[in-house]
C-alpha positions as CSV (number, residue, x, y, z in Angstrom):
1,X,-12.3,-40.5,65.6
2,X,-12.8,-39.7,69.0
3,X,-14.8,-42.0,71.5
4,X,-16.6,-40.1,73.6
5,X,-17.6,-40.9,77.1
6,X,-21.4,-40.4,78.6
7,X,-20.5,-36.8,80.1
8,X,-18.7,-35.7,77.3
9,X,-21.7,-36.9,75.2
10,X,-24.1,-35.1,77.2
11,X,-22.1,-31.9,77.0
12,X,-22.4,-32.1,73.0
13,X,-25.3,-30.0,71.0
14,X,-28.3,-31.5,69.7
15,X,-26.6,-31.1,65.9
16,X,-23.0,-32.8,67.2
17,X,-24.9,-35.6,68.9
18,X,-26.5,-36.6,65.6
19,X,-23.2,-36.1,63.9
20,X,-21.9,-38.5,66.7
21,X,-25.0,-41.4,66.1
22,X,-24.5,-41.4,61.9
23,X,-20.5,-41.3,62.1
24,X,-19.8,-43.9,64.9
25,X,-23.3,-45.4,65.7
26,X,-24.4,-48.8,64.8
27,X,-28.1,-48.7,64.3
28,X,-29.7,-51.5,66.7
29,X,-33.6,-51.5,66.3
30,X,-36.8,-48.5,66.4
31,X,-39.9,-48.5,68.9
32,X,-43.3,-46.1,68.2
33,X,-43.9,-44.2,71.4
34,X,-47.0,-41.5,71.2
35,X,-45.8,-39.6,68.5
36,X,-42.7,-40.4,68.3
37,X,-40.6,-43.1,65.9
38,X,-37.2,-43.7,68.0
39,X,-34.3,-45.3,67.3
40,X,-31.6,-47.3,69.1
41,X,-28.0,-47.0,68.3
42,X,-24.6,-48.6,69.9
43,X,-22.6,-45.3,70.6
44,X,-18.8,-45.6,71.6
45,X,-20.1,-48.7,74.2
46,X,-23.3,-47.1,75.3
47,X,-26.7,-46.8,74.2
48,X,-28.2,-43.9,72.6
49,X,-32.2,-43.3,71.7
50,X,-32.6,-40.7,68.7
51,X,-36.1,-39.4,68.9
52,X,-37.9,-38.5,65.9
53,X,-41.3,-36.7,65.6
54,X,-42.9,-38.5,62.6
55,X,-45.3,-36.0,61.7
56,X,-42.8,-33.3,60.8
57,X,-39.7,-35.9,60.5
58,X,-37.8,-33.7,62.8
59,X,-35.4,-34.7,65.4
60,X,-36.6,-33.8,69.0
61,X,-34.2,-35.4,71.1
62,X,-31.1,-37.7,71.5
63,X,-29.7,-39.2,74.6
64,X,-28.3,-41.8,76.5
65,X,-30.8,-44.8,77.5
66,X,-29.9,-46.5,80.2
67,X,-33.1,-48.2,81.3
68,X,-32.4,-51.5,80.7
69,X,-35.9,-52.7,80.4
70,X,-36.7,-50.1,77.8
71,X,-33.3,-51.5,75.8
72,X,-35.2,-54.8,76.1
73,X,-38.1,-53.7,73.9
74,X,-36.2,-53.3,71.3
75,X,-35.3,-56.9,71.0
76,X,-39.1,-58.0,70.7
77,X,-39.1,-56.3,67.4
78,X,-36.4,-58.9,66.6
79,X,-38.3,-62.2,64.4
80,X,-34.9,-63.9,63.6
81,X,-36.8,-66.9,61.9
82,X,-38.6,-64.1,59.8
83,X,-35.4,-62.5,59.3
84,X,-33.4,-65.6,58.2
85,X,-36.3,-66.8,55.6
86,X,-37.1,-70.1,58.2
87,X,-41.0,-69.0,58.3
């Protein structure tokens, strides 16, 4: 497979983007924003958000996130005692 770097990744179509997340992606965690469900995903050493409008279930969007405090929400969603059985 090819890893792809951040311009090469922007340069790719809305369709090869997604074919990039589900073939070399490992899913991290999902945030609600407005009316959107999005999703976090490891993406040949970078992060990428897949945006999903949960109405229609349609992809909007999919890029790069950067934003380090926006990378951070996804970790409160993150109950490892919950997710171990410990509660």
């Amino acid at each position: 497979m090819h890893k792809y770097d951040k311009k090469e990744f922007r340069s790719l179509s809305l369709p090869k983007r997604y074919r990039v997340v589900q073939e070399e992606g490992e899913y991290i965690g999902v945030r609600q924003l407005g009316d959107h469900r999005v999703h976090l995903y490891a993406v040949c050493g970078f992060y990428v958000e897949l945006w999903i409008l949960f109405s229609i279930q349609q992809i909007h969007w999919i890029e790069i996130q950067e934003n380090q405090s926006i990378i951070n929400e996804y970790g409160s969603n993150i109950n490892v005692r919950k997710d171990l059985g410990l509660d």
